[in-house]
N, C-alpha and C positions, 0 to 999 in steps of 0.2 A: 357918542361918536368919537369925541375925543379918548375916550377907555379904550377903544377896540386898537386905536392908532396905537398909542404907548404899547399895549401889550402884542401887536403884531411888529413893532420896531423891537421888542424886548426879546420876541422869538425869535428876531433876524439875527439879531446880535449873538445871544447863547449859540444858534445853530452855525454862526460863523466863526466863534469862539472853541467849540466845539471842533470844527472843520481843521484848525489853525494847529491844535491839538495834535490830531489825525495826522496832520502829516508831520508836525515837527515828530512825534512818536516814529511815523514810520521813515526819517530821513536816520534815527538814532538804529532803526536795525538795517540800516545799507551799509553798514563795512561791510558784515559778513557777507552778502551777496558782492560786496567787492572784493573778498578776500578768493573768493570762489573765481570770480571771472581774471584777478590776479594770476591765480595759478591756474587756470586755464592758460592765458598769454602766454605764462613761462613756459607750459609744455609745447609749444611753438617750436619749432628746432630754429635758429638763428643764422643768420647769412654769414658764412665766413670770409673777413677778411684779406687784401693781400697787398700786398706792397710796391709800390712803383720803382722799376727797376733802375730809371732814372733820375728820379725826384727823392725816391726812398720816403713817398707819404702813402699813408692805409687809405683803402679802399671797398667799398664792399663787392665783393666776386662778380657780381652783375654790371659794376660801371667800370668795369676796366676792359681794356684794348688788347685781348694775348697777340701774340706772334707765331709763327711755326712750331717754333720748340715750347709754346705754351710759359712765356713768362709775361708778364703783366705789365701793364702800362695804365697813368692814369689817362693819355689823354692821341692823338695821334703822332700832335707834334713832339711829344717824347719820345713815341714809337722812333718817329722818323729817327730823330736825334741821338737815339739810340744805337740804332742801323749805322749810321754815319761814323760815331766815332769807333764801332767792332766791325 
């Protein structure tokens, strides 16, 4: 009774031991699948930038405020302030 215990704790052990293996081995080949999924991101095209007409701080294209003539603003109240002093 007591032999079957030891040698079925001895198979848990190797089999976990084993297991522990297995994945430290397969964490050793995910650069290159991160290298992959890297440049994949980079061919992403990127948000361009633009600059607050009032503040003069960057911005990306999507969170700025245009006006008429299409110049950028980061916020309304620059808009406004804008407005007022041209």
């Amino acid at each position: 009774m007591i032999v079957r215990l030891i040698v079925f704790v001895a198979i848990f052990f190797i089999g976990w031991w084993l297991y522990r293996q297995f994945v430290v081995f397969k964490r050793g080949q995910s650069p290159a699948e991160n290298k992959k999924q890297d440049s994949a991101k980079k061919d992403k095209p990127q948000e361009s930038m633009v600059r607050c007409e009032e503040c003069q701080t960057f911005m990306p294209r999507s969170h700025a405020i245009h006006d008429q003539d299409a110049r950028a603003f980061c916020s309304a109240e620059h808009l406004k302030a804008f407005n007022q002093k041209h």
